[in-house]
C-alpha positions in Angstrom: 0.0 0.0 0.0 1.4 3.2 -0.8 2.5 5.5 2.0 -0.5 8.0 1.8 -2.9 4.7 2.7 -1.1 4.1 5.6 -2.0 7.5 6.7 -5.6 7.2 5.3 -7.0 4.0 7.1 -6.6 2.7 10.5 -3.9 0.6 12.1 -4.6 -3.1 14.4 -7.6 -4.5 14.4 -9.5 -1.6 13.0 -7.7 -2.1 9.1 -10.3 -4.2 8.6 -13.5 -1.9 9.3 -11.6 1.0 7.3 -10.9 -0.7 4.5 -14.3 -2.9 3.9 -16.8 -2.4 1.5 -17.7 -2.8 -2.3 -14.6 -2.5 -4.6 -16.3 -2.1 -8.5 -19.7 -2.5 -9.8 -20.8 -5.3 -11.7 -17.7 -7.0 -11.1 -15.1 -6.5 -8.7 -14.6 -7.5 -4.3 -16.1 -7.2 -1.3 -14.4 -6.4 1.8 -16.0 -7.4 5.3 -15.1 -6.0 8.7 -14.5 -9.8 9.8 -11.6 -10.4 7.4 -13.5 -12.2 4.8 -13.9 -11.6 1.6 -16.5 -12.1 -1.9 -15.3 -11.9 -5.1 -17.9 -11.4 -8.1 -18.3 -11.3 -11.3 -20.0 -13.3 -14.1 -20.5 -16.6 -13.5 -18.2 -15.5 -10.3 -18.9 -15.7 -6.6 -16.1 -17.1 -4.6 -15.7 -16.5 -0.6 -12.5 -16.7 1.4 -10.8 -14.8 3.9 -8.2 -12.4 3.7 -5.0 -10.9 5.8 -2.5 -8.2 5.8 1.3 -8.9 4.8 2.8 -5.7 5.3 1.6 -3.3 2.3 -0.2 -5.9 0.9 -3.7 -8.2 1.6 -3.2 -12.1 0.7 -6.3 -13.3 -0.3 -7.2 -17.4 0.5 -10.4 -17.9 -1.1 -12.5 -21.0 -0.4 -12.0 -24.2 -2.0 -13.8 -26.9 -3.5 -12.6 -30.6 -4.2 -11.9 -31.9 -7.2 -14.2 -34.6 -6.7 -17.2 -34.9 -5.0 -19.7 -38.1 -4.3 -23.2 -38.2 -2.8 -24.8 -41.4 -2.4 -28.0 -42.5 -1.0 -30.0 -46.2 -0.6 -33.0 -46.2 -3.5 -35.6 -48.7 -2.6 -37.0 -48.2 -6.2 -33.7 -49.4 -7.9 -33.2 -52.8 -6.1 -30.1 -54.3 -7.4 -29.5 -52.2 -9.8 -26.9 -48.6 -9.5 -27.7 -45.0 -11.0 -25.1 -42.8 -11.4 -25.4 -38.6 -12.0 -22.5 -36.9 -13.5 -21.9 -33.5 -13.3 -19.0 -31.2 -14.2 -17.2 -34.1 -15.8 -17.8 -32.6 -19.1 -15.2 -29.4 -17.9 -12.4 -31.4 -18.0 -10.1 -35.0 -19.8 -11.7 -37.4 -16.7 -12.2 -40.6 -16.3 -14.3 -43.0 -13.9 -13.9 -47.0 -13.4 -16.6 -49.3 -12.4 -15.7 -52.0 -10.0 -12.9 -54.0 -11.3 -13.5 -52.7 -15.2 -11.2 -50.5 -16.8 -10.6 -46.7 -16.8 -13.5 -44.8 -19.3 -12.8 -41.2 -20.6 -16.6 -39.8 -19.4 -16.7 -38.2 -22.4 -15.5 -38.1 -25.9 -12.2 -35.7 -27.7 -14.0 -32.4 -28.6 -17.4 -33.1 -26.8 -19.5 -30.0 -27.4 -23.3 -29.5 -27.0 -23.7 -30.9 -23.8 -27.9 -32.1 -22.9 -27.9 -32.7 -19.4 -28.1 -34.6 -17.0 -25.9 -37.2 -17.8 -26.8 -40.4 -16.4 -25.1 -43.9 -16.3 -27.3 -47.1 -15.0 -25.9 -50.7 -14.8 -27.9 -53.8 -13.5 -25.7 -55.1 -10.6 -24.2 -53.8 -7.3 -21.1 -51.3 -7.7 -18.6 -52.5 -4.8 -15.8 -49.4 -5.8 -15.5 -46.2 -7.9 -12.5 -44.7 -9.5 -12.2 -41.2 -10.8 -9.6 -39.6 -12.4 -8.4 -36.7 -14.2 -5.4 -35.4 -16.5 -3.4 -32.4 -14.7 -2.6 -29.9 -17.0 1.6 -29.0 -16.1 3.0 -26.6 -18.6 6.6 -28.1 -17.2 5.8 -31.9 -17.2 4.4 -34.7 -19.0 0.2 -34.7 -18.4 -0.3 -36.4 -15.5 -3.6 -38.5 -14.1 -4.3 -38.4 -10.4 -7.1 -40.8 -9.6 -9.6 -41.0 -6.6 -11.3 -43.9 -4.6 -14.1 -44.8 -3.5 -15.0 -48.0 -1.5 -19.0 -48.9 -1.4 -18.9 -50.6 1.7 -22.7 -49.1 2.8 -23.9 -50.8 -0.7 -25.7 -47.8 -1.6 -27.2 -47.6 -5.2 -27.8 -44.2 -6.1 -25.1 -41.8 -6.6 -24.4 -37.9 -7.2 -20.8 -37.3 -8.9 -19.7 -34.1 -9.3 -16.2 -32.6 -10.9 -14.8 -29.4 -10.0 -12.9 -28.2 -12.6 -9.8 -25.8 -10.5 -10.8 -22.1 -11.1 -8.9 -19.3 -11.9 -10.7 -17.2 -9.3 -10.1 -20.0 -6.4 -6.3 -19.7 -6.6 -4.9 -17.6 -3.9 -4.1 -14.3 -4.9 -2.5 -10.6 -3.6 -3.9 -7.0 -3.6 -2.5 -3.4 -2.6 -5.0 -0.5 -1.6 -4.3 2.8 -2.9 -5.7 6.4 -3.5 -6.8 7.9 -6.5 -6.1 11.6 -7.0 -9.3 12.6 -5.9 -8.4 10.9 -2.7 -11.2 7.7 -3.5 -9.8 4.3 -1.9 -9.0 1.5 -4.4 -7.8 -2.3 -4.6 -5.4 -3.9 -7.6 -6.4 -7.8 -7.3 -3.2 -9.7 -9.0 -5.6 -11.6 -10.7 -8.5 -9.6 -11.8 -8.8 -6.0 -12.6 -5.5 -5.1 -14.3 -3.6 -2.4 -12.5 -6.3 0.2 -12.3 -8.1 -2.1 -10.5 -11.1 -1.1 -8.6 -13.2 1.7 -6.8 -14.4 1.5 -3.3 -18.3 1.8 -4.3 -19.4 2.9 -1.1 -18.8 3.8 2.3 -20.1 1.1 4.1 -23.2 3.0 5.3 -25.7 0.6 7.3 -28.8 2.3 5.7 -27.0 1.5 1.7 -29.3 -1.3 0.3 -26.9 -2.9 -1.8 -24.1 -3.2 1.1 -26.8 -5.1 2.9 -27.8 -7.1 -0.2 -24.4 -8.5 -0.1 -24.0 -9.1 4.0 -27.4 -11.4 3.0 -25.6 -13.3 0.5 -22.8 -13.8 2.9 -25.1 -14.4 5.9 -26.5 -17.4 3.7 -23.5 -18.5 2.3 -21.8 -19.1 5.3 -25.3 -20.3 6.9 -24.6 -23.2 5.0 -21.6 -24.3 7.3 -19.2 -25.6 4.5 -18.5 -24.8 0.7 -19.1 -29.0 0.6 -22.4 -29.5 2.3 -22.6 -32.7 4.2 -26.0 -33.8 2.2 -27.8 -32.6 -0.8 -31.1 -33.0 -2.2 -32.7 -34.5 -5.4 -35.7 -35.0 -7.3 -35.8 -38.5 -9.3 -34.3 -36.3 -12.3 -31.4 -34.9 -10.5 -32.3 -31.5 -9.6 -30.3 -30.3 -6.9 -32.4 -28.4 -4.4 -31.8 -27.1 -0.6 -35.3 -27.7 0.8 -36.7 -26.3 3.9 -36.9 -29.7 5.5 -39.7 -28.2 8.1 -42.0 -28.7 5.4 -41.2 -32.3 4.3 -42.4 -35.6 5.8 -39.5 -38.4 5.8 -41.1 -41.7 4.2 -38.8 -44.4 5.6 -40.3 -46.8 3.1 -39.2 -44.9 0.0 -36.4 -43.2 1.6 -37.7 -39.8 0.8 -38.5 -36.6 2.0 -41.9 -35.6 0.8 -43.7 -32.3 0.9 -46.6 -31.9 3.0 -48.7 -30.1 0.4 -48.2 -33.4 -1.6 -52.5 -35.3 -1.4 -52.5 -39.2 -0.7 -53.2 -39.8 -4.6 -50.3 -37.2 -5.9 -47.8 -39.6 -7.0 -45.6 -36.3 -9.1 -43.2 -36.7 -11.7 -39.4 -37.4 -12.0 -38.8 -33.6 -12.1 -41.1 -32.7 -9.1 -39.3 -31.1 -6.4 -41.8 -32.3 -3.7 -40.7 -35.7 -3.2 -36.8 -35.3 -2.8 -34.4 -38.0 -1.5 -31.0 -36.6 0.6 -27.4 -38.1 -0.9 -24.7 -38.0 2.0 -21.5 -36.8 0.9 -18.9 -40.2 0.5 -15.1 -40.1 1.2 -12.8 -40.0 -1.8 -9.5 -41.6 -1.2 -6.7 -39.5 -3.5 -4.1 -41.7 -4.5 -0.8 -41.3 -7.0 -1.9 -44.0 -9.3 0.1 -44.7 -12.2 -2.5 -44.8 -14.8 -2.0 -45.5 -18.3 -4.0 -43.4 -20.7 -3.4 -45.9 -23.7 -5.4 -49.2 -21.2 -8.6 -46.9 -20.7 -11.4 -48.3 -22.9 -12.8 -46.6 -25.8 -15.2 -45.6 -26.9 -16.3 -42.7 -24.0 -19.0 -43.4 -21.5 -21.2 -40.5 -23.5 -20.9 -39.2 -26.5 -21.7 -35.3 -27.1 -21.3 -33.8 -30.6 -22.8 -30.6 -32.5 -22.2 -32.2 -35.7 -23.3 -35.7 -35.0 -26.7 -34.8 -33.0 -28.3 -37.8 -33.8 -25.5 -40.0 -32.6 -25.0 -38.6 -29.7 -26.5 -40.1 -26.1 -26.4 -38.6 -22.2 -28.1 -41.9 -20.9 -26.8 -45.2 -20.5 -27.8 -48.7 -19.4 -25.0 -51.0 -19.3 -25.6 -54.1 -21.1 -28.8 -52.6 -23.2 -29.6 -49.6 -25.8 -28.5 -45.9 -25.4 -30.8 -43.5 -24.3 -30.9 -40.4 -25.9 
């Protein structure tokens, strides 16, 4: 920070309250009194915390795993395993069923993507592998693969890939004044070196300012950036239900809504009847794993110029689904 905002804001534990606030307009950072932080944007809300280092603020924002897997027990399945994928289509992955070989998820130059992507097969799943190339401008590609053992035997199954994000890498800043004496940020990753203008003065009556202390109230009423459970209707739409006004059926395994009548039986995208997926430990391990053994073709196939080829539903052992 340049010598003039030494002078300008406070010194100890009351940097924090000078300094916070909205830095640019429809994209920029927010600065709270508590030493966290909100960076937005399009597409862009990431959360972290930030500290001083001297003149400058390091910035640690919050980050998600690579992986993720939610599983739940389906009554409706029986033997057989469902598996949602999401994300996977973001990046060169790959999953393994049981003891079969490695399967790029998708095909080379997958475009047009018609979600949700669904695989099915007919027997029990005892393990799961995922993995994914790492992209190391000084090295060889490399695969790091993740493991997962089914010991619950569950049969329904959320999997969700993160692909890493510019904006989750830690970063630095430095405040500064402009001429006209307005306070300023230069993110080292965002920005450029103008960087951006403190919006406002943290006023309590400014509706925006508490616009954004809601979003953060809610975001951290959540408790983690990787919730312990989420919810799904039979189609895979991820919702965060008010659970106060859901009945638990122990016979289906669901949660359904209490505005639901004894005859309403819904549909696969219906919200109402919702079943929770607890989140499943992932085991990373430093596999060597040959590209060249994974089986081709891809698990789905996704093309712009071969529409009627492609498929995001598949039963193992019987017909693609389109």
């Amino acid at each position: 920070m340049a010598q003039d905002v030494n002078h300008y804001i406070a010194t100890g534990k009351d940097r924090t309250k000078t300094i916070s606030g909205q830095y640019g307009d429809l994209n920029g950072i927010c600065l709270f009194e508590d030493g966290k932080f909100m960076l937005y944007g399009y597409a862009t809300m990431v959360f972290g915390s930030y500290v001083f280092e001297k003149d400058y603020l390091l910035f640690y924002p919050d980050r998600l795993p690579q992986f993720q897997l939610y599983a739940s027990h389906n009554p409706t399945l029986g033997d057989d395993v469902s598996i949602n994928f999401r994300g996977f289509e973001e990046g060169k992955t790959f999953v393994q069923f049981g003891d079969n070989n490695m399967q790029p998820l998708f095909n080379d130059g997958a475009n047009c993507f018609d979600f949700p992507y669904i695989y099915e097969q007919s027997q029990p799943i005892s393990q799961l592998k995922f993995s994914v190339q790492k992209e190391d401008f000084d090295a060889e590609p490399a695969y790091q693969t993740f493991h997962y053992q089914n010991d619950k035997h569950f049969n329904d199954f959320i999997a969700i890939y993160n692909k890493p994000q510019r904006a989750r890498a830690n970063f630095a800043a430095y405040l500064y004044l402009t001429e006209d004496k307005r306070l300023a940020i230069s993110l080292s990753n965002y920005g450029g070196r103008e960087g951006f203008l403190r919006e406002n003065q943290v006023a309590p009556t400014q509706e925006r300012w508490l616009e954004i202390l809601a979003m953060k109230k809610e975001y951290e009423s959540a408790g983690s950036i990787e919730p312990m459970a989420i919810f799904s209707s039979a189609a895979y739409n991820i919702s965060y239900p008010d659970l106060e006004e859901y009945n638990f059926n122990k016979a289906t395994n669901q949660y359904i809504s209490k505005s639901v009548g004894d005859n309403d039986q819904g549909s696969a995208q219906d919200d109402r009847f919702l079943r929770q997926y607890t989140k499943e430990p992932l085991v990373p391990k430093q596999d060597k794993f040959d590209i060249k053994a994974a089986t081709a073709p891809s698990l789905f196939f996704s093309s712009c110029s071969q529409s009627d080829e492609s498929y995001n539903h598949i039963k193992r052992g019987k017909e693609k689904v389109k």
